[in-house]
C-alpha positions in Angstrom: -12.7 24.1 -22.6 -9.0 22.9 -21.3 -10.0 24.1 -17.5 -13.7 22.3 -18.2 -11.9 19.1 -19.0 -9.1 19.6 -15.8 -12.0 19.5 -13.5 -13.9 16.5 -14.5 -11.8 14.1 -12.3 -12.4 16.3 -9.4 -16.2 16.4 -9.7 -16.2 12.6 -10.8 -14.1 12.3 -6.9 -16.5 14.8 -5.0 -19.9 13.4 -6.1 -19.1 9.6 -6.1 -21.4 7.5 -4.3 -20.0 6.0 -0.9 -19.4 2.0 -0.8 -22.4 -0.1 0.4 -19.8 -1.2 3.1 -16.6 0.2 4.9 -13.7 -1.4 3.1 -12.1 -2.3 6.2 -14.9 -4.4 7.1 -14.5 -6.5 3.9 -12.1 -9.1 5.5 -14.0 -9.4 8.8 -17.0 -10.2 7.1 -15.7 -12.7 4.9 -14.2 -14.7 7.6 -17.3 -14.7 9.5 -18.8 -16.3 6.9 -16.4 -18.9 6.4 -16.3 -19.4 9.9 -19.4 -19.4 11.4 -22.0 -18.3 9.2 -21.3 -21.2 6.6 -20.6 -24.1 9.0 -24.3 -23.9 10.4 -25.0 -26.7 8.6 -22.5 -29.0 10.3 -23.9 -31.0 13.0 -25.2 -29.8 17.0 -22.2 -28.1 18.5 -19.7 -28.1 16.3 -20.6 -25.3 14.0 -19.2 -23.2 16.7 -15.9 -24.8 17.1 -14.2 -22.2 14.8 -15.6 -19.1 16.6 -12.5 -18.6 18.4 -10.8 -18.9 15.1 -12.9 -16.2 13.9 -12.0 -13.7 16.9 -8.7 -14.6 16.1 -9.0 -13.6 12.1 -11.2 -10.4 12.9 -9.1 -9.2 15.7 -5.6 -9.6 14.0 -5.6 -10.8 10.7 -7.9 -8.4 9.8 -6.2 -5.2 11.2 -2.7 -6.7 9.6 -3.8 -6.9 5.9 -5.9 -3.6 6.1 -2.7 -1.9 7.5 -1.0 -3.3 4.3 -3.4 -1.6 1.7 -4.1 1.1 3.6 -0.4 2.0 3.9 0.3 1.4 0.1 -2.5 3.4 -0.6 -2.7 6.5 1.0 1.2 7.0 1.7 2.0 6.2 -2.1 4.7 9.1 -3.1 3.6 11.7 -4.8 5.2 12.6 -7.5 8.3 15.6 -7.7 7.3 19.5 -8.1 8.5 20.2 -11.4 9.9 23.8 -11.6 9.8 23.6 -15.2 11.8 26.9 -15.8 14.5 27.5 -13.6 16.1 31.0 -13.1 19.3 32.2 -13.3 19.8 35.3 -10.7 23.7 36.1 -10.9 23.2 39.1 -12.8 20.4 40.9 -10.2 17.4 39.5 -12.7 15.5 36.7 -13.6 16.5 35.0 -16.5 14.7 31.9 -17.7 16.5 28.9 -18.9 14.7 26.2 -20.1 17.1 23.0 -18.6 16.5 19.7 -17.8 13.0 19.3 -16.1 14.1 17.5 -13.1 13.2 14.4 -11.5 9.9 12.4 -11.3 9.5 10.3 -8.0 12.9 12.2 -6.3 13.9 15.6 -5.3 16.5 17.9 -6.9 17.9 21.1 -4.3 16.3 23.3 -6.6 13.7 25.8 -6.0 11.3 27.7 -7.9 12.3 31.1 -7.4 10.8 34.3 -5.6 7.0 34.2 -6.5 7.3 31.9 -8.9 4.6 29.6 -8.7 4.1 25.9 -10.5 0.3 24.2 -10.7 -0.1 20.4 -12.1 -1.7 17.3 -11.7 -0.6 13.6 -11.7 -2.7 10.1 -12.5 -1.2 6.9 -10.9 -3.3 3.4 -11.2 -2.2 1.1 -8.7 -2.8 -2.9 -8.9 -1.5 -4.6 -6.0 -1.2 -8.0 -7.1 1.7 -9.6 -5.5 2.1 -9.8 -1.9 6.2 -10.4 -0.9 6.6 -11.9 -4.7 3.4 -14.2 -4.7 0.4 -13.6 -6.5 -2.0 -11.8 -4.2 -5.2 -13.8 -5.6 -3.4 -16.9 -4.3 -2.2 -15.8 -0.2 -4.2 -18.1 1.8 -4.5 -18.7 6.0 -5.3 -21.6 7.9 -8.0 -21.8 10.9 -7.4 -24.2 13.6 -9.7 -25.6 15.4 -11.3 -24.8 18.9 -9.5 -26.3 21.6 -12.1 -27.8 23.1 -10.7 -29.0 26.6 -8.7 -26.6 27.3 -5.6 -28.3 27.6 -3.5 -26.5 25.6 -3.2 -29.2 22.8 -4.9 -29.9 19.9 -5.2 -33.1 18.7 -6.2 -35.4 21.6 -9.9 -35.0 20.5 -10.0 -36.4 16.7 -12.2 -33.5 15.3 -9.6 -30.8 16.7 -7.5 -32.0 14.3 -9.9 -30.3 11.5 -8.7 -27.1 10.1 -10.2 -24.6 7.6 -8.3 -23.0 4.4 -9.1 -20.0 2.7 -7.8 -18.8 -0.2 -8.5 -15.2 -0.3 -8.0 -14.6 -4.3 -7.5 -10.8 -3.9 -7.7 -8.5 -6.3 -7.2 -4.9 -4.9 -6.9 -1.5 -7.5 -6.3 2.3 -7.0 -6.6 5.3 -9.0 -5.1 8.3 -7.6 -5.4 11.9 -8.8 -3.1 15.0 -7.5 -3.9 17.9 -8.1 -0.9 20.0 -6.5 0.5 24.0 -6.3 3.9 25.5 -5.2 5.0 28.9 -4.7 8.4 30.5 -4.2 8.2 32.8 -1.4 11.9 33.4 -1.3 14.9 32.7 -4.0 15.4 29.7 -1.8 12.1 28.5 -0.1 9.6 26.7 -1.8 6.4 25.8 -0.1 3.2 23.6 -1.7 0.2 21.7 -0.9 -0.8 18.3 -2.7 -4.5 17.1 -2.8 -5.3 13.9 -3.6 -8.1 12.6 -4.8 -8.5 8.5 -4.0 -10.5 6.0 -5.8 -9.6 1.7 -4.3 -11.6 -1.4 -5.2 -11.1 -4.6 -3.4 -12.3 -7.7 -5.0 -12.1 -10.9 -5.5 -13.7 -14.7 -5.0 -12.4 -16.4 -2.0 -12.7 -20.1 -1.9 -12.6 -22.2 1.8 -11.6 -25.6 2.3 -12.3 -27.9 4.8 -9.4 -30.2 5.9 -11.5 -33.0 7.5 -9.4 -35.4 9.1 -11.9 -36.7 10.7 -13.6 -37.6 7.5 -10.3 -39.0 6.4 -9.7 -41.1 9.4 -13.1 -42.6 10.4 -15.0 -41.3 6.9 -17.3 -38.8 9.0 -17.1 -35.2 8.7 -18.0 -33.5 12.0 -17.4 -29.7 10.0 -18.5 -29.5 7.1 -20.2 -26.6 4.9 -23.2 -28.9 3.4 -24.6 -32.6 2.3 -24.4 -34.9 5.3 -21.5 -36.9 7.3 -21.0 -39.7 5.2 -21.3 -37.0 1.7 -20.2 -33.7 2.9 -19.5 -30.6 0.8 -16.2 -29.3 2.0 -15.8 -26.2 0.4 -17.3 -23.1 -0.6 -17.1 -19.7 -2.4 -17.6 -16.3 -1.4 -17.3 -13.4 -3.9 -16.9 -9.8 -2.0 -16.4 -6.4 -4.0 -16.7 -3.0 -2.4 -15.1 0.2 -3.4 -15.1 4.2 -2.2 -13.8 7.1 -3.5 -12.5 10.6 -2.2 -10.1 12.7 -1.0 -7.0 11.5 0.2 -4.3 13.0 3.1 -3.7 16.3 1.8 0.6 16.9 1.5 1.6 20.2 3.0 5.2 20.6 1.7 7.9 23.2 2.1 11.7 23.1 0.5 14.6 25.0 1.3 17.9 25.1 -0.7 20.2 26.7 1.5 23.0 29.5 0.3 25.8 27.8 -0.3 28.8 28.2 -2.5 29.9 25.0 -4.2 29.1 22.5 -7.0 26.5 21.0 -5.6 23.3 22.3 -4.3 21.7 21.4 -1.1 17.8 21.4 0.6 15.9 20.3 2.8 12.4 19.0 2.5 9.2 18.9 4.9 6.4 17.6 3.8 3.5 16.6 6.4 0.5 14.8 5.5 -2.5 15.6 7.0 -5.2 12.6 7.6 -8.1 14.3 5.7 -8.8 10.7 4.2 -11.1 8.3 5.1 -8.6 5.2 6.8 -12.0 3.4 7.2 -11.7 3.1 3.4 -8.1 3.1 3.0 -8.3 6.5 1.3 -5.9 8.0 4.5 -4.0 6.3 7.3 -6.2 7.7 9.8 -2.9 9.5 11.4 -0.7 12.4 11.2 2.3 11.2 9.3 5.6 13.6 9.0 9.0 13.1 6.4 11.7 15.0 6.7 14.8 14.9 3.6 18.2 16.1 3.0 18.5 16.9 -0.6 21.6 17.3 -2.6 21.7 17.2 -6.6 24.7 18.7 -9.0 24.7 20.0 -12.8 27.0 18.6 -15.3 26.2 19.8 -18.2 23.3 18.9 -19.2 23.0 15.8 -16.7 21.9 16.2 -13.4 22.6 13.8 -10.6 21.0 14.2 -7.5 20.4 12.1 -4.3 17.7 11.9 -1.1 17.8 10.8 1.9 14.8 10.8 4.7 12.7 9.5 7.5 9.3 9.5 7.3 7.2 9.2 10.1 3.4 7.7 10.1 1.9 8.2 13.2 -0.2 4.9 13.7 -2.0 2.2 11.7 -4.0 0.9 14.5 -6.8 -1.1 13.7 -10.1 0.6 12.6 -12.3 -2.1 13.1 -12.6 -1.2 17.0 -10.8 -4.2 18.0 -8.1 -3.7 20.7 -5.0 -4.4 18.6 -2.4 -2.0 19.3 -0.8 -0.4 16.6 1.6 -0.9 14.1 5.0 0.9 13.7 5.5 2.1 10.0 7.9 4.6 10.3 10.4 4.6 7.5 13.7 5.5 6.0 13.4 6.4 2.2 16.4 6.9 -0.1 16.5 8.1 -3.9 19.4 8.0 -6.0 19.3 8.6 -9.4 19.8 11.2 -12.7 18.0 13.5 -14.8 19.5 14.0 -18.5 18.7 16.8 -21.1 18.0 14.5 -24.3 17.1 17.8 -26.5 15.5 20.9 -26.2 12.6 20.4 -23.8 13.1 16.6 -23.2 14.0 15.1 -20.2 15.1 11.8 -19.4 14.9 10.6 -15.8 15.9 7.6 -13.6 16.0 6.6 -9.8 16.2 3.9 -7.7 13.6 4.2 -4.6 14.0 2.7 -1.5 11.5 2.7 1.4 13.0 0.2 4.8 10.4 0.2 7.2 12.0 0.7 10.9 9.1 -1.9 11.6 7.9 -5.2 12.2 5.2 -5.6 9.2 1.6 -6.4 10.6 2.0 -10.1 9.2 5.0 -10.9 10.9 3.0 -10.4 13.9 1.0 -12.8 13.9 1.6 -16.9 14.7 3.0 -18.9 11.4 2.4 -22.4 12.6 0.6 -25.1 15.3 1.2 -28.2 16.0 -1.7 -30.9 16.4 -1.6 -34.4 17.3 -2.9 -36.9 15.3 -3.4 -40.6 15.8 -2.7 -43.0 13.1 -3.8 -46.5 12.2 -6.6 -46.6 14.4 -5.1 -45.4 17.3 -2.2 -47.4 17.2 0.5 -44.5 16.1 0.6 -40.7 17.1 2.2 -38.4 15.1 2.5 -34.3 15.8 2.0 -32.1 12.5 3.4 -28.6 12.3 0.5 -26.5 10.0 1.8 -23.5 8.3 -1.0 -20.8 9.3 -0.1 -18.9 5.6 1.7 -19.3 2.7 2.5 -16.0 2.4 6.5 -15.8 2.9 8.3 -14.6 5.9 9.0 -11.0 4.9 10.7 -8.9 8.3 10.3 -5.7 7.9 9.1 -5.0 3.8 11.7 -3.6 2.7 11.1 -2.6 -0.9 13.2 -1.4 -3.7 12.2 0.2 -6.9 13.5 1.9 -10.3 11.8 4.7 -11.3 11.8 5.6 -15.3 10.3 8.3 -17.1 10.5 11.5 -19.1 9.0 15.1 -19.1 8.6 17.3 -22.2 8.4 21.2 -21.9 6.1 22.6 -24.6 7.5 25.6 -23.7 9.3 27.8 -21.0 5.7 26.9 -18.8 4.2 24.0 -20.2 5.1 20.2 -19.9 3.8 16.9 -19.2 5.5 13.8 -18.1 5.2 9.7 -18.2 6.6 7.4 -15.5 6.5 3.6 -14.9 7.6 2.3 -11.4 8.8 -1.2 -11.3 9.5 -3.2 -8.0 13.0 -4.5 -7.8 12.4 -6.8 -4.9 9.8 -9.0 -3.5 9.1 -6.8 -0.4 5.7 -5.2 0.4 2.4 -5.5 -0.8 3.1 -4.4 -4.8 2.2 -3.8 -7.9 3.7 -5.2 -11.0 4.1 -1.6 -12.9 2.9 1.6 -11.6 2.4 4.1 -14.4 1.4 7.4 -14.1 1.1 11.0 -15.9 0.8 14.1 -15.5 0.9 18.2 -16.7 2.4 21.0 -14.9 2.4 24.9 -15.7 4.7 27.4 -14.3 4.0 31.1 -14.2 
């Protein structure tokens, strides 16, 4: 019955139905409704005055804020392999001793033992609601218009002055399910594969706004989404919701704790992720993405300090969409520092803080924050110049993002435990969640 129930995710995973659409289509399409699609109704030739705004949105903004779930997503950390038992081989045998369980979203040097091997699986629910501290229902852009002459300034024409805000009121969720195995082929090498299994939803009602200054000005709106000139309808709604589900980057890891005499112990960690997933629908990054970590963790009693330090490299995010964007750099450093205590017998008490500094410019930051347009005033008797912000979304560098990691496992027995864990953000970097929890079991035979 227990191994039934274990593989009910999995065949939940493997026989979902694909999205109607390709998740990283979801953005394009919406801004090719807003516009182009939408403004038909304004009148003769200047329903296609925001085409080259459109390009612009499909062939950059797009590609940015894909890279930014698709990155969250599929390169979200798994979770520590928990040795559960470890063994004590200073007298020639192995000798089980049940001792803290280890840490959660960090490394300890320790290793399972010679043919040793530890099977689990881990549920994390993402909700990425807050982009760089703002609510991510309420990140916006702004579409300028076409400059129609050519001249390299907008403005001198009254309707260039006209811009379009959208309001993307994004909701995007993940579930993500590990199922993982390592196995001790030596006293000091550990080597394991992770396989997850990815279910995202993005969602949401997006609301554009025409900022007529035309109609403002002379009381005419030359783009406008409905009615007439004199009684246009400036804005209008779109709702969007896709989702797709299945199997993420598979996580080929290997850990070596090397022979050393001293208080401490030291590893090293490899662990390459394979791009099995599907970046079309953010279940993968489409690339081949490699982390390397120096490991070094004491015992004190029955507290255990340990601390990791790495570079992780992720290939590419280049844009999926097939427009010629280039890529983005989202190689990383990644630290963890933090402690797991012995509360009583079988209970474990553990704490980190997470960092992740990306050695790149993030995809946002990339693209232009603000244009200025002319404007006359009074009839033509005053000119003024007006600096638009393109985004509200705050000037964030690279994303650098902090995080504490709290949780506990409990060990039923000498092969048996489970554990709970709730990541908070300590920082406004990155595309986030408010709380990540997530569970799990593990067995070690």
């Amino acid at each position: 019955m227990k191994a039934r129930f274990a593989l009910v995710p999995l065949l939940v995973a493997l026989t979902v139905t694909p999205a109607s659409a390709q998740l990283n289509q979801v953005f394009s399409d919406l801004f090719n409704t807003f516009l182009t699609e939408r403004l038909s109704l304004s009148p003769g030739e200047h329903a296609d005055h925001f085409v080259p705004a459109a390009e612009t949105a499909v062939g950059r903004l797009t590609p940015a804020l894909n890279s930014l779930i698709a990155g969250n997503v599929a390169a979200f950390p798994l979770s520590a392999t928990a040795t559960g038992v470890t063994f004590d081989f200073s007298t020639g045998q192995p000798v089980t001793v049940l001792e803290s369980q280890g840490p959660i979203f960090a490394e300890s040097a320790n290793t399972l033992g010679r043919r040793r091997i530890n099977v689990g699986a881990n549920y994390t629910y993402l909700s990425l609601n807050r982009l760089r501290g703002m609510p991510a229902e309420d990140v916006s852009f702004v579409f300028v218009h076409e400059d129609v002459d050519g001249n390299g300034v907008l403005g001198n024409i009254p309707f260039e002055a006209d811009a379009i805000n959208v309001r993307m009121g994004l909701d995007v969720n993940a579930n993500i399910f590990a199922l993982f195995a390592t196995y001790g082929l030596t006293d000091n090498l550990d080597v394991g594969v992770a396989l997850p299994f990815v279910s995202v939803s993005v969602e949401g009602t997006a609301e554009a706004t025409v900022d007529s200054r035309t109609f403002t000005q002379s009381g005419a709106a030359i783009h406008l989404f409905g009615g007439d000139v004199q009684n246009p309808i400036l804005t209008a709604e779109e709702d969007y919701s896709e989702s797709a589900s299945g199997v993420g980057d598979v996580s080929l890891r290997a850990k070596y704790r090397f022979p050393i005499e001293a208080v401490y112990d030291i590893a090293a960690l490899l662990d390459v992720r394979l791009p099995t997933g599907n970046d079309e629908d953010f279940l993968g990054t489409g690339s081949l993405g490699v982390g390397f970590s120096l490991i070094t963790s004491a015992k004190i009693g029955n507290f255990t300090p340990h601390a990791n330090v790495g570079y992780r490299y992720r290939g590419s995010d280049s844009d999926s969409t097939g427009a010629d964007t280039g890529d983005f750099n989202r190689d990383a450093i990644s630290l963890a520092l933090g402690f797991d205590q012995q509360l009583a017998n079988g209970l474990t008490f553990a704490v980190d803080f997470l960092g992740d500094f990306n050695l790149g410019d993030d995809p946002l930051d990339l693209l232009p924050t603000s244009v200025d347009i002319i404007e006359e005033r009074n009839n033509g008797e005053a000119t003024v110049t007006r600096n638009l912000e393109l985004t509200n979304v705050p000037d964030g560098g690279a994303d650098r993002t902090l995080s504490l990691s709290v949780g506990a496992r409990y060990a039923f027995s000498e092969r048996f435990q489970v554990l709970g864990n709730v990541l908070v953000p300590l920082n406004n970097g990155g595309l986030r969640s408010n709380v990540v929890p997530t569970i799990g079991a593990a067995a070690t035979f």
